[in-house]
N, C-alpha and C positions, 0 to 999 in steps of 0.2 A: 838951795844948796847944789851946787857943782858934781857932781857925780864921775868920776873917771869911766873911760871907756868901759875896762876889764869889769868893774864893778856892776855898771849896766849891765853888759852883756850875760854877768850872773844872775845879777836879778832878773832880767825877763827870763831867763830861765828857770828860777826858782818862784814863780808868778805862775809860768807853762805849769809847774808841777802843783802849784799850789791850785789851780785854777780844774784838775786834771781828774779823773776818777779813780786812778791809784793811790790808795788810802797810803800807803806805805812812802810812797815818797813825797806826799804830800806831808806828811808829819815830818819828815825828814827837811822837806821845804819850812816848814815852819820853826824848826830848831835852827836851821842856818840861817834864817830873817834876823831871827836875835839876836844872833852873832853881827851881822853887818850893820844892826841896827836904824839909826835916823835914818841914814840916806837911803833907805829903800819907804820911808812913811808917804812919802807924795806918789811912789808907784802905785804902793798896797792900798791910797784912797782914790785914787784912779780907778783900778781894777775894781772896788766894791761896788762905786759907781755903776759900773759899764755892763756889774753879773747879774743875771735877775735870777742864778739859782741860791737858794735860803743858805743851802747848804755850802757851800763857796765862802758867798759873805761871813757866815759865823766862822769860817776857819781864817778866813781874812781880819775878821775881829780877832779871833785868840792871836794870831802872829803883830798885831801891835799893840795887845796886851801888854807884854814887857819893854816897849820900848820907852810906854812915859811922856810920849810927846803930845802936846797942845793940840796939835794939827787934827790928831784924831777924835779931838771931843766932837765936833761937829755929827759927824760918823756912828759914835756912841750914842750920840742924842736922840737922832734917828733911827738909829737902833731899839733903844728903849721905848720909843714910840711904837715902834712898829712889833711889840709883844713877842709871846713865846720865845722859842729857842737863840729867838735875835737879841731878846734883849736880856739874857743869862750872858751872852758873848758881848752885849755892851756894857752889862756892869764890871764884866772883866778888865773892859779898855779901862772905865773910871776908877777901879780900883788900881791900876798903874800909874792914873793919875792923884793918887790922893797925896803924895808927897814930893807932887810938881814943885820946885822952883819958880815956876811960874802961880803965883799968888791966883789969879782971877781961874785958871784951871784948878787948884787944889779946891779949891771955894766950891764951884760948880761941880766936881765929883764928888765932894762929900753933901754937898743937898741934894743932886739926884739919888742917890746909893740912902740916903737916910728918906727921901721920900717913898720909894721906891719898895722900902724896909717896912716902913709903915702902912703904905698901903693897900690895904682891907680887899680890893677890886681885881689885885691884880695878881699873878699867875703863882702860888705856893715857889714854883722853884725860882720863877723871879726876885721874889721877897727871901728866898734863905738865898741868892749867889749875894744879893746887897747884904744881906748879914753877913756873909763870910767876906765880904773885902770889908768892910768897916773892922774885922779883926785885928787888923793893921791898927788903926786909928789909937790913941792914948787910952787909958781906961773910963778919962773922964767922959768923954765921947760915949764908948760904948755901954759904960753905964747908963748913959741920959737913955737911949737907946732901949736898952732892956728892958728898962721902969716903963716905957712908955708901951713897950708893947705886953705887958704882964697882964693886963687884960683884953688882949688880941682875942676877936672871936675864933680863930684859928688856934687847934690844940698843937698843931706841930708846930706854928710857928711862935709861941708861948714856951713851947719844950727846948726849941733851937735858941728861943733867947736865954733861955735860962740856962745852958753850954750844955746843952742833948748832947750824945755824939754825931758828927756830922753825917757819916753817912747812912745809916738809921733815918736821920729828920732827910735828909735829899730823897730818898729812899722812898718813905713815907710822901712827900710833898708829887713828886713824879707820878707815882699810882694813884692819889687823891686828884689830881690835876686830870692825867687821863678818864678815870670815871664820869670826870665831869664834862667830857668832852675837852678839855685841852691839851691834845697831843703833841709830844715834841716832832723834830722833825726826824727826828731819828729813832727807828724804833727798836734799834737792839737792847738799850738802857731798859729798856720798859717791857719787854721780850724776859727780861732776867730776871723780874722781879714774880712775875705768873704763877712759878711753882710757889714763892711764899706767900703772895698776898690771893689766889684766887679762889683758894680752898675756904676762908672765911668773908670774901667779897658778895654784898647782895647779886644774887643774879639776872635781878633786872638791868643793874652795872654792868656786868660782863655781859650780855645782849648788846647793850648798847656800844662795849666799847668792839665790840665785832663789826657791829655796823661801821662803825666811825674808822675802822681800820681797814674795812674794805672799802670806804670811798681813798683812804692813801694807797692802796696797793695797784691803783689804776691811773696813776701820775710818778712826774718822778724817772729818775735814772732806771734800768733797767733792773741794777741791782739793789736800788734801794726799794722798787716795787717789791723785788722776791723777798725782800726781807720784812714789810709789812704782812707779804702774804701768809711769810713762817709764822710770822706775831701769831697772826690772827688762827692758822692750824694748834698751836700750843695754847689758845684762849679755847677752842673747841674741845681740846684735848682734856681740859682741867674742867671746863662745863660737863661735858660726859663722865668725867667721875664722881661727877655730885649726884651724877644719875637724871641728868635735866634735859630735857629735849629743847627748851625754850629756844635756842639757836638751829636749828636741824634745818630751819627755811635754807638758812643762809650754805649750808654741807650741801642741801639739793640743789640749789642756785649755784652754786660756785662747781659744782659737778658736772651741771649741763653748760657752762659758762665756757669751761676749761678746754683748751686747744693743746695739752699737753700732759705729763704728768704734776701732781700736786704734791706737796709734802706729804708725806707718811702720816702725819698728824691725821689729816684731814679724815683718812678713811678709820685712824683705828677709833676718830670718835666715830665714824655711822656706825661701825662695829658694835660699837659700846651702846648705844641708844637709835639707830637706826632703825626705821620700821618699814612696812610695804613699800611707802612713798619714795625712799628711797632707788627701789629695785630698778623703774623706770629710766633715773639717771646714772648709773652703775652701768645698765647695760648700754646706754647712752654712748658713756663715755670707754666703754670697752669697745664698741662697734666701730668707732671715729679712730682707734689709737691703730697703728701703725702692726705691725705684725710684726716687725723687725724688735720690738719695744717689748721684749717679754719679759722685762722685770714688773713693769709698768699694768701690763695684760694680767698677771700671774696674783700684784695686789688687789687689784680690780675685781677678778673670780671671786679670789678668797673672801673680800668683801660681802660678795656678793651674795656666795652661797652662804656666809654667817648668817646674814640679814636675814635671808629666804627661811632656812633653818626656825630661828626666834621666830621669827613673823607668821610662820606655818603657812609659808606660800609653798606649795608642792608643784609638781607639772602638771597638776589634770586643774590647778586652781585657775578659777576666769583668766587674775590677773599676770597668770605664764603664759594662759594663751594668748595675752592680746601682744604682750613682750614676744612672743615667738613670731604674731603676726608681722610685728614692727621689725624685728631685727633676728630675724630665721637664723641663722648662721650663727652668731655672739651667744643667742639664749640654749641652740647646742651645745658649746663650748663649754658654758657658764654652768649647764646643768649636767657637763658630761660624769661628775665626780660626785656629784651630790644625790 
């Protein structure tokens, strides 16, 4: 397809933005794709091509979502290969295509999306986005569909076939997925879910899923790190109100790790369950922090002296003088008030 100049020139503009780490015009890029339509589908499988960030590609899949063309099942295909978050944004693509005009496409998106549904191996919110584009389909379809998975060993996806409310069973499939180690790539969705699912989540789960969120918060755009790292302070947050140390490695490791301030989260779980072992990286990270950074120094103290307080570490105790010996100055500071 022939492209006019003007046309082009929007488009790689709207690729620049689509391709960019402003979330805002980037969505804005993707609403005006579907306006221009076809003639931007050979850019938009170009540009998937060429990105090797996760998060790009999936928004390159949602922008030819709506367009319906052929061109993109290739894209789709490998997307769904290639699992998680990529392949939630290629059964998108095949759900545009399931009422192709083009016969051999309509074909191939309704058996990927009904394989896809069925199964068993592969990722909760994979199998409920292939059930919600198959929604589209006649009834006779999704009927065959339901019947078949009515004895799904999966209770959510048993529920979603049997017309759950959608986002309840998304909901539900997301936080099940993570526990198990399969995290999307985005960790805000899953950030939201914490205050309702964490409070009756095993906490051998929540351990694990801290780990697994702090190996993502050390990859990644700058700002998609700081946003696993929130994840992971608000998974601390709700383990300390179970009253559970079982994560407390990771509040001292992440303590002495830090080259800067941390979420809030972080410190008011040591608050909450912190003990001695603590003390050590509190004054750590108060010694390293900047002076100029008194918001930062101020929660650190307070921290600090909680801790000490529960703990019944006083200043004649061993473990203030070997902290006084380490960091003379900080552990003044620290204990001027307490």
């Amino acid at each position: 397809m022939v492209i006019k100049a003007s046309a082009a020139g929007e488009i790689r503009a709207l690729l620049a933005a689509l391709t960019g780490d402003d979330e805002v015009k980037r969505e804005g890029a993707v609403a005006r794709l579907a306006v221009i339509g076809r003639r931007a589908v050979d850019r938009l499988i170009t540009a998937y091509h060429s990105n090797g960030d996760r998060t790009v590609r999936a928004v390159i899949l949602r922008s030819l979502e709506p367009l319906g063309d052929p061109r993109a099942a290739a894209v789709a295909r490998a997307a769904m290969i290639e699992g998680g978050d990529m392949a939630v944004a290629g059964a998108g693509v095949f759900r545009g295509l399931l009422n192709s005009p083009h016969g051999q496409s309509a074909t191939e998106a309704l058996d990927t999306l009904v394989a896809a549904a069925l199964d068993a191996t592969a990722d909760r919110r994979i199998r409920l986005a292939a059930l919600d584009a198959l929604q589209e389909m006649p009834d006779a379809v999704r009927t065959r569909v339901a019947e078949a998975l009515k004895g799904d060993p999966d209770a959510t996806i048993r529920a979603h076939a049997a017309a759950a409310p959608r986002e309840a069973a998304v909901a539900d499939a997301l936080w099940s997925d993570a526990l198990d180690g399969r995290l999307p790539d985005d960790p805000v969705p899953l950030a939201d879910l914490i205050a309702a699912k964490a409070a009756t989540s095993p906490l051998s789960a929540l351990q694990k899923l801290v780990d697994a969120a702090r190996a993502r918060d050390t990859t990644g755009t700058p700002s998609r790190r700081e946003a696993w790292r929130a994840l992971r302070g608000t998974l601390h947050e709700a383990i300390a109100r179970r009253g559970s140390r079982v994560a407390l490695y990771d509040l001292r490791e992440t303590l002495t790790e830090a080259h800067g301030p941390l979420p809030l989260s972080f410190l008011a779980a040591i608050q909450t369950v912190g003990d001695a072992s603590c003390l050590e990286p509190l004054a750590a990270a108060f010694a390293r922090s900047p002076r100029t950074n008194t918001w930062w120094r101020n929660q650190l103290a307070a921290t600090f002296r909680a801790v000490a307080k529960r703990a019944r570490v006083s200043r004649r105790h061993a473990l203030m003088k070997r902290l006084s010996a380490r960091f003379p100055e900080a552990v003044v500071e620290l204990t001027a008030a307490s």
